[in-house]
C-alpha positions in Angstrom: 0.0 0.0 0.0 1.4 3.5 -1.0 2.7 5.9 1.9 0.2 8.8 1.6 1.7 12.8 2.9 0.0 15.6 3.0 1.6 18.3 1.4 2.2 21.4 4.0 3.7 24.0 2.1 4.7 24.3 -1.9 7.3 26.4 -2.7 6.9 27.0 -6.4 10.2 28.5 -8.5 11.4 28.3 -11.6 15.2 27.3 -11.8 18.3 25.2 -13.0 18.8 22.2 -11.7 18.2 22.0 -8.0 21.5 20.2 -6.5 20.4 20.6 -2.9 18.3 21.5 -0.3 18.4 22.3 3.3 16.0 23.9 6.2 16.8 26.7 8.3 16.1 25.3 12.0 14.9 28.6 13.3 13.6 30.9 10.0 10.9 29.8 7.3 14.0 29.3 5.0 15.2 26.8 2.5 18.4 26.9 1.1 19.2 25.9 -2.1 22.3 25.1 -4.3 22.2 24.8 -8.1 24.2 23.3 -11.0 24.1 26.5 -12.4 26.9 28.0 -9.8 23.9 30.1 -7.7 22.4 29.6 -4.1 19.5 30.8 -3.0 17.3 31.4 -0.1 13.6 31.0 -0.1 11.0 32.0 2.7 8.6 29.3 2.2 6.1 31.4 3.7 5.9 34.0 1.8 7.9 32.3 -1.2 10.0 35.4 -1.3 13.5 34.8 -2.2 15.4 36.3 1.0 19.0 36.0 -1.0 20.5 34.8 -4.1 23.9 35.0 -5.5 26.7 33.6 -7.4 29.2 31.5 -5.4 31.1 30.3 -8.4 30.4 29.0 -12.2 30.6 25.4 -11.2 27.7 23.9 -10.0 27.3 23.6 -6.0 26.7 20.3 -5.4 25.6 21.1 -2.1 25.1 23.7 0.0 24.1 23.8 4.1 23.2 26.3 6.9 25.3 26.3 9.6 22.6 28.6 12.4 24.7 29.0 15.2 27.3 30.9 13.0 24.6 32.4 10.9 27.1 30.9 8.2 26.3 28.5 4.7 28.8 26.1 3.7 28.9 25.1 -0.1 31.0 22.3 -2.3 31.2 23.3 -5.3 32.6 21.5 -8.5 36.0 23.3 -8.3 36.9 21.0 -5.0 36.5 23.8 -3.4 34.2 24.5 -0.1 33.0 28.1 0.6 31.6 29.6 4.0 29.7 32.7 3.7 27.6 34.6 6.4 24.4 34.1 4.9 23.1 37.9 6.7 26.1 40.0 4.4 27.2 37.2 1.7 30.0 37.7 3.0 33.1 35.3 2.0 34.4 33.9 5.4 36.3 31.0 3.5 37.4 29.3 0.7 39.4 26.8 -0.1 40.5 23.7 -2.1 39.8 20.7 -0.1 40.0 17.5 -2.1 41.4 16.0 -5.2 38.3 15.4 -7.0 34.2 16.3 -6.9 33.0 16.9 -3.4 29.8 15.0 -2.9 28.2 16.3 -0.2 29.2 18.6 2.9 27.7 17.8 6.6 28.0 20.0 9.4 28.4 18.4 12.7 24.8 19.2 15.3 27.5 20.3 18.3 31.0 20.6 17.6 32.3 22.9 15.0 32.9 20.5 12.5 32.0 20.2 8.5 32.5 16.9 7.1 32.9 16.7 3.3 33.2 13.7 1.2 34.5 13.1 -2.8 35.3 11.2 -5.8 38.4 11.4 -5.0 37.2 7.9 -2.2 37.7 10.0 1.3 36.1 11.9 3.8 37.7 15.1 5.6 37.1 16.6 8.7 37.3 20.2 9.2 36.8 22.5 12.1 36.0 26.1 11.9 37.5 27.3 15.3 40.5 26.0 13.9 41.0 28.0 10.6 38.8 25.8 8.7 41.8 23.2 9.4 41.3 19.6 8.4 41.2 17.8 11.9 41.0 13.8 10.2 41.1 12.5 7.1 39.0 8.8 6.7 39.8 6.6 4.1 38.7 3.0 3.0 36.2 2.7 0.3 37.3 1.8 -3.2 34.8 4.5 -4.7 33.4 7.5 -4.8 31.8 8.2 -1.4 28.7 10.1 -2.5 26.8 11.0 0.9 27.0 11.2 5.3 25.0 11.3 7.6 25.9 11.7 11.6 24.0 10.2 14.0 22.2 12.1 16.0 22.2 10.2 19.0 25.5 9.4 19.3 27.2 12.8 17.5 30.9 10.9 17.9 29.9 8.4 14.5 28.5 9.6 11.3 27.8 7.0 7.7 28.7 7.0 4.6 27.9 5.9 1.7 29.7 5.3 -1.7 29.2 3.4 -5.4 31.8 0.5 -4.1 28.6 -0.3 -2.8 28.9 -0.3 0.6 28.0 1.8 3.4 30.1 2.6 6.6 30.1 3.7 9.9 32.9 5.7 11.1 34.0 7.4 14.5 34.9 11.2 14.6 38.4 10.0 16.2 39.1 8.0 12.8 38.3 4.6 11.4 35.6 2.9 10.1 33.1 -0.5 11.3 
């Protein structure tokens, strides 16, 4: 039998291809990231867009709200991941962060982490009251790791998942289950 859901909201927009999305915990907001280069950000109230701008002219293959910093991360298709203040669009960060496509970017519930993960098979950790410095670097599938996810009730392991068709769990302190 099919899973019936009622539909709450519709946010209705015309665009390129939607890469990502992601909800603001606090605001009526949805982020979005798009092969076209652009994110924006929607009050799905009103259906207003609140902001919208270029981050690059590679596609952002995802793109996520980091609240308590007021902050959005983005991987784009340059290897690069870029942190802006999503209040000014202001550039906080930017650098290049792996050797190949970065997948997806995660950002940790309580420390101030941002996992990332890539064709190029590996997952890196970076923290943000560091510099942005890469804190551990996990390695072990055979191919491109294409998503995470941390668990949220125990915030020390995280999953991933990749096309050697396998899915891991990991610890924050390194090495995989």
């Amino acid at each position: 039998m099919p899973l019936k859901l009622d539909i709450k909201k519709r946010l209705i927009s015309r665009s390129v291809r939607v890469k990502s999305v992601d909800l603001h915990p606090q605001n009526p907001w949805i982020l979005v990231g798009l092969y076209s280069g652009n994110v924006n950000i929607y009050n799905y109230n009103t259906q207003a867009t609140v902001k919208s701008f270029e981050v690059c002219n590679h596609p952002c293959r995802c793109a996520r709200f980091i609240p308590r910093k007021q902050w959005i991360v983005v991987c784009t298709d340059d290897k690069m991941i870029r942190v802006f203040n999503y209040n000014t669009m202001e550039r906080i960060k930017g650098w290049e962060c792996h050797m190949d496509y970065i997948r997806k970017v995660c950002v940790h519930p309580t420390f101030p982490y941002v996992l990332s993960c890539s064709d190029d098979m590996t997952i890196k950790c970076w923290d943000w009251d560091k510099n942005w410095s890469m804190v551990s670097n996990f390695e072990g599938h055979q191919h491109y790791v294409m998503d995470l996810a941390i668990n949220q009730r125990d915030t020390n392991t995280f999953a991933s998942a990749s096309l050697d068709k396998t899915i891991k769990i990991w610890g924050l302190t390194g090495g995989s289950t």
